[in-house]
C-alpha positions as CSV (number, residue, x, y, z in Angstrom):
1,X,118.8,-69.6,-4.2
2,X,121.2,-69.2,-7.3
3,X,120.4,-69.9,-10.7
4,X,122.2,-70.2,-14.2
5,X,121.0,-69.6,-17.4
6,X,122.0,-72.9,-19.8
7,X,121.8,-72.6,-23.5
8,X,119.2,-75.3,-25.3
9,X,121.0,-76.6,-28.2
10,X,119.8,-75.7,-31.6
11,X,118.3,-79.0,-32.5
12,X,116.0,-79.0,-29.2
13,X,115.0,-75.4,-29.8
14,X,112.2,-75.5,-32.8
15,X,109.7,-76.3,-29.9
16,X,110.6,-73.9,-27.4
17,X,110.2,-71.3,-30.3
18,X,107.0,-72.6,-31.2
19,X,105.7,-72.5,-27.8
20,X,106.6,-69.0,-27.0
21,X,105.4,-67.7,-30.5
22,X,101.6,-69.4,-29.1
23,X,102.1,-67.3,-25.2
24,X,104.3,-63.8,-26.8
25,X,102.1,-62.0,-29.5
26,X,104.3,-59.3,-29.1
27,X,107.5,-61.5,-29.9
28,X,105.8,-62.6,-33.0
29,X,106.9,-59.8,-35.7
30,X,110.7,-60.3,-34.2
31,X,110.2,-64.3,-35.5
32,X,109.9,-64.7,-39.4
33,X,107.7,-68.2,-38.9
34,X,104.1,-67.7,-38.5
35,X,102.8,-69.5,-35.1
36,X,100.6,-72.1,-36.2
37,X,103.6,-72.9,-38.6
38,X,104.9,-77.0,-38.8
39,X,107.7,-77.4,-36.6
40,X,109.9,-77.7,-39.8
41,X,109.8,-74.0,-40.4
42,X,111.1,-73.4,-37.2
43,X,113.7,-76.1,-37.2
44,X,114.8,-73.7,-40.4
45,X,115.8,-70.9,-38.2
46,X,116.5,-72.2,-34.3
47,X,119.9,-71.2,-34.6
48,X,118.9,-67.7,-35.3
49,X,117.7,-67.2,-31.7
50,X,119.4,-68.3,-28.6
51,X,117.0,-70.0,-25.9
52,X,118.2,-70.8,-22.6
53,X,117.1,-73.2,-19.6
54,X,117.2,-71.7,-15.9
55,X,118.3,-74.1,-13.4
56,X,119.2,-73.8,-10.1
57,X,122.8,-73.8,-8.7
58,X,123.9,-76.4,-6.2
59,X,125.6,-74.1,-3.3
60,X,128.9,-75.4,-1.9
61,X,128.3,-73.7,1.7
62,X,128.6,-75.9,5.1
63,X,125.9,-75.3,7.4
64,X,126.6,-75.5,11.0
């Protein structure tokens, strides 16, 4: 199986950044918004940090 990484777009990533803050302590000094911050503060700086979606890839192959 294939898969592709898939940029979120910045307005969908505030939650994805607040969620990995809660499972990553160690990603928490790299992210200037405290985790139990409103998801306003992180809205303020999605578009300092890429997130990405993993999804499979569809394979064009013919099985015979």
């Amino acid at each position: 199986m294939e898969v592709l990484l898939e940029e979120v777009p910045v307005e969908q990533r505030a939650p994805i950044l607040k969620a990995y803050l809660k499972r990553a302590p160690g990603a928490r000094p790299h992210i200037p918004v405290d985790k139990d911050a409103p998801l306003l503060e992180f809205e303020a700086v999605a578009a300092s940090f890429p997130a990405f979606r993993i999804v499979t890839k569809q394979s064009n192959k013919v099985q015979m």
